[in-house]
N, C-alpha and C positions, 0 to 999 in steps of 0.2 A: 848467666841469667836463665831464670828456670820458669819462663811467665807462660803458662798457655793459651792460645790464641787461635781463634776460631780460624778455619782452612780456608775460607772463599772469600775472595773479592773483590768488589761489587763497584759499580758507577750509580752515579746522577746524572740527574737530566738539566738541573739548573743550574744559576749560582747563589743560592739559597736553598736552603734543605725543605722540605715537603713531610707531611706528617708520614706518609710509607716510607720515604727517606730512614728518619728518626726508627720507627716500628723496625727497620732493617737491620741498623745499626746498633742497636740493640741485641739483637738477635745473636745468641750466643756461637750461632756457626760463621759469626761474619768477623773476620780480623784484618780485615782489610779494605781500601777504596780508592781506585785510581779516578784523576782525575784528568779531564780534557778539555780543551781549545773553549768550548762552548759553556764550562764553567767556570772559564776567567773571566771576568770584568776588571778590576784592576788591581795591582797589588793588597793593597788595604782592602777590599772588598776577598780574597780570596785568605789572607790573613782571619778576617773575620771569620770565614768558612771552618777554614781550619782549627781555629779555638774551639767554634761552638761543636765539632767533628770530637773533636779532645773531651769535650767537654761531658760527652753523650759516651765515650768511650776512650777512657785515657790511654789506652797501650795497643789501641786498631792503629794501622800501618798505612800510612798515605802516601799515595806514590803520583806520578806525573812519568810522561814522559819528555823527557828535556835535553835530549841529546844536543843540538842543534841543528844548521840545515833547516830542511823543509820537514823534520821532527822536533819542532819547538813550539810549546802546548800554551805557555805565557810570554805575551811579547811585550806589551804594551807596559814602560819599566822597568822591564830585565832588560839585560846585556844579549843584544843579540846573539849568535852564535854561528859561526859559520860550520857546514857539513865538515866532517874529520876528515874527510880527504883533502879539500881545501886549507885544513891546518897543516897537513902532511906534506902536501905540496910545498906550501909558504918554508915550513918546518925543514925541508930537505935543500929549498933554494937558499936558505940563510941559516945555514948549520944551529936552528935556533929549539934543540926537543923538549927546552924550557919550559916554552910557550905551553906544552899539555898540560903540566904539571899546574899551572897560572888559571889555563881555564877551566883544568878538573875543579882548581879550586874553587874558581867564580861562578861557578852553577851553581855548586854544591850548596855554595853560602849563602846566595839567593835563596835560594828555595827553602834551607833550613830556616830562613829568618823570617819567611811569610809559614812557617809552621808546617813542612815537608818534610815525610823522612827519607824518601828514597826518588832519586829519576833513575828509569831500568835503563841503566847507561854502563860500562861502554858496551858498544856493537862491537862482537871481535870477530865477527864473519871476515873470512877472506875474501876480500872481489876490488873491485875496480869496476869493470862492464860487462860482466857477466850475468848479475842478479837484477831484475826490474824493479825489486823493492830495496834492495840492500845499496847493490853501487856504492855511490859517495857517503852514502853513512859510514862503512868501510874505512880503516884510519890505511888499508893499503891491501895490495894481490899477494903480498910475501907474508909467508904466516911468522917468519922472524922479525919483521918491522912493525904487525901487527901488536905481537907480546912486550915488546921492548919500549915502543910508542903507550901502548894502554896503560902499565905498568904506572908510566909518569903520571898519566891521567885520574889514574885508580889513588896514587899516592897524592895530586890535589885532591881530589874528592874525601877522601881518608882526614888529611890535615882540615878542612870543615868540620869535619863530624859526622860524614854520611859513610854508609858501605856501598858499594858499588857491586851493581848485578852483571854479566857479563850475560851477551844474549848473541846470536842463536843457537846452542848447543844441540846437534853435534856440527853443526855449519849451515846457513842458507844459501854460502856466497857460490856455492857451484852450479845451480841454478837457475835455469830463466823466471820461471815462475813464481809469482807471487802467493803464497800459501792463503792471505785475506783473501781470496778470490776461488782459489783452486786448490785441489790437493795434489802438492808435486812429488815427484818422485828422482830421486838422485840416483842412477845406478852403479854410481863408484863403490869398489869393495872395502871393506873395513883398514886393511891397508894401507888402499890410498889415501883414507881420511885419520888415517894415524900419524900420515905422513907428512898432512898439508892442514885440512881446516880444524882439525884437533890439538894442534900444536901452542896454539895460545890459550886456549883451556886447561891444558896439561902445566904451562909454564906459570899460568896466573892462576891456580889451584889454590893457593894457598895468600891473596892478597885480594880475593872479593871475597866476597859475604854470601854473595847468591846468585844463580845461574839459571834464566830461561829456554826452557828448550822450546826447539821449533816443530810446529806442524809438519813436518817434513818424513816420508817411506825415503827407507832403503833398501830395497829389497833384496838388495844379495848380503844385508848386515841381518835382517829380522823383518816379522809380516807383518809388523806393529810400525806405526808410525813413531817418532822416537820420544814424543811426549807422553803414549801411553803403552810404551816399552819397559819392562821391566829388566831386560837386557841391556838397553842404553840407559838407565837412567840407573839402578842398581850393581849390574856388573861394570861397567863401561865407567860412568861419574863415579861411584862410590868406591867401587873397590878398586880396581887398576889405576886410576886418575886419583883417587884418595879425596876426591872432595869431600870436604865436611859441613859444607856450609847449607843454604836455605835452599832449594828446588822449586821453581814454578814453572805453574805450565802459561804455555801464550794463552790468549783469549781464546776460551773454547764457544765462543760463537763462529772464528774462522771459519772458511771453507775446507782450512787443510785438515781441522779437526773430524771431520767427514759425516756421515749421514745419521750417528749415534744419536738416542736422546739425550736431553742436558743429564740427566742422572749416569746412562750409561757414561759418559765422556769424564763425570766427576770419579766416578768410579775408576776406570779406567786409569786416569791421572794417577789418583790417591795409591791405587795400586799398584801402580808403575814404581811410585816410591817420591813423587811429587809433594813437596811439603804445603804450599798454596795452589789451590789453584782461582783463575779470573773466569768470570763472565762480566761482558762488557754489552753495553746497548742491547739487551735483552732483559725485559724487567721478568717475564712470564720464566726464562730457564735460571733465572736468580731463584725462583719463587719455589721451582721444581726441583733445583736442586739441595737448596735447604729442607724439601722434603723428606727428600733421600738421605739426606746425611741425619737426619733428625731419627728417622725409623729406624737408622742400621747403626745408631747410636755412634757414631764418629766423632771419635776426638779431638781434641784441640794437640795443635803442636810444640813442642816446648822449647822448636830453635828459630819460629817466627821474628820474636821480640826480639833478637840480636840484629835485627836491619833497621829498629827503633832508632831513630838520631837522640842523643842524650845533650846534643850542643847548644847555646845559648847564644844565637847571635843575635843584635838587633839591626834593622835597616836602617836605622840613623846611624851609627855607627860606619857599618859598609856604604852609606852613602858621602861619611868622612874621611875613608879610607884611600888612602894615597897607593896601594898596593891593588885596590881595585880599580881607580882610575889610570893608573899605565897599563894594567892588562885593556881595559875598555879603549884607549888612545892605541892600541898594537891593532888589536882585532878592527878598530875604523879605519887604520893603516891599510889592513888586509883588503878587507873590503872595496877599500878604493886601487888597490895596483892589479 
């Protein structure tokens, strides 16, 4: 696939688009829109969203995030979802690593079938109790159960029709810090993170599609934070790890993103080697940074559209589907023990 596709992408404030909305999305640097908690109303209502999204721009990339846990963006109709620690758990107590594989699948198709192409799913950070944002997102502390665990997840996800982004590259999980708030710093040496929270990036290289990095300094790796590292993201992803896939960067409204302006920070990204990057809940660094890219003439990308879902699911369909109700009867299981 060779479609190019505008680098930034953008949020809404409702669950109906607004004529800046439309004016945005349009906008030739825009190839992308994540969407949040606050623009769900109900399945059919965000269904709707998403055609008339299509409609204004057929090949922009819509994303959510849907991991589950307490990062789950539409409830009201989907299939709940419990945190991956809590499947990992369940998962380990009844020899059952199936179960990823079921619920990779049962987001995926959800969401592909209200007109989603991507949830930035899985978290491959290693932690357990270490990170205040990560934790039980975490499918586990061992970066071997992490790759092996995701793997399953990635390959539901895949049999939907979506590609799966794996996020926090190069790791959050060694951290207390939450990066939305703060900018953290990890003083572990390149070493140590080749050794432990690199280790599922390195194995699942070659089975996502796209890879976010985290706001996160390492200062004994580079004086660049790692999403707007040209070290991490070019030497580091692309050439030793051999990823080939999409690069985005987290929301550069973060705190970890740090004191730059919205253009400095695009910049920054872009030239890290970052294939998208987000601004989220900022309409004015949306506005500023389409400026920037407009005057310095920035291109479109030409390996965006490969995280495009191409699958044709309907929800009547998955609402018939006997392979979706024994996963939904497992996970109420879960719930309740």
């Amino acid at each position: 696939m060779n479609n190019s596709c505008g680098r930034l992408m953008i949020d809404i404030e409702g669950t109906s688009l607004s004529y800046a909305d439309i004016e945005l999305i349009n906008n030739n640097q825009v190839g992308g829109l994540i969407l949040f908690e606050r623009n769900f109303h109900s399945k059919e209502q965000i269904f709707d969203l998403c055609s008339e999204i299509k409609g204004i721009k057929r090949d922009i990339l819509i994303s959510v995030d849907q991991e589950g846990g307490r990062v789950q963006r539409f409830k009201s109709g989907f299939t709940k979802l419990p945190s991956m620690q809590v499947l990992s758990d369940y998962a380990a107590s009844n020899s059952n690593i199936n179960i990823f594989k079921e619920v990779g699948w049962l987001m995926a198709a959800e969401l592909i079938a209200v007109g989603i192409d991507i949830s930035f799913a899985p978290v491959l950070d290693v932690d357990r109790n270490t990170s205040s944002i990560i934790g039980n997102r975490s499918f586990s502390d061992i970066p071997s159960h992490v790759s092996s665990i995701a793997k399953e997840f990635i390959s539901g996800m895949n049999e939907a029709g979506m590609q799966a982004t794996g996020k926090h590259f190069p790791g959050h999980g060694g951290i207390f810090e939450d990066s939305h708030l703060l900018q953290p710093q990890d003083k572990r040496s390149l070493d140590e993170l080749i050794k432990h929270d690199l280790i599922p990036f390195m194995d699942l290289k070659d089975d996502i599609g796209g890879i976010m990095c985290a706001h996160i300094l390492f200062p004994e790796v580079d004086a660049l934070s790692a999403g707007f590292s040209p070290f991490w993201i070019k030497e580091i992803l692309r050439n030793r790890i051999g990823f080939k896939g999409v690069v985005f960067s987290d929301d550069l409204t973060m705190k970890g993103a740090g004191e730059y302006s919205y253009a400095e920070r695009v910049n920054l990204s872009l030239s890290a080697g970052c294939d998208m990057v987000l601004i989220c809940n900022n309409r004015d660094g949306v506005t500023e940074a389409i400026t920037h890219m407009e005057q310095n003439n920035i291109g479109g990308s030409n390996i965006v559209s490969s995280m495009l879902s191409h699958s044709k699911i309907l929800w009547e369909d998955l609402k018939n589907s006997d392979r979706r109700s024994k996963i939904r009867e497992d996970l109420a299981n879960i719930e309740r023990s």
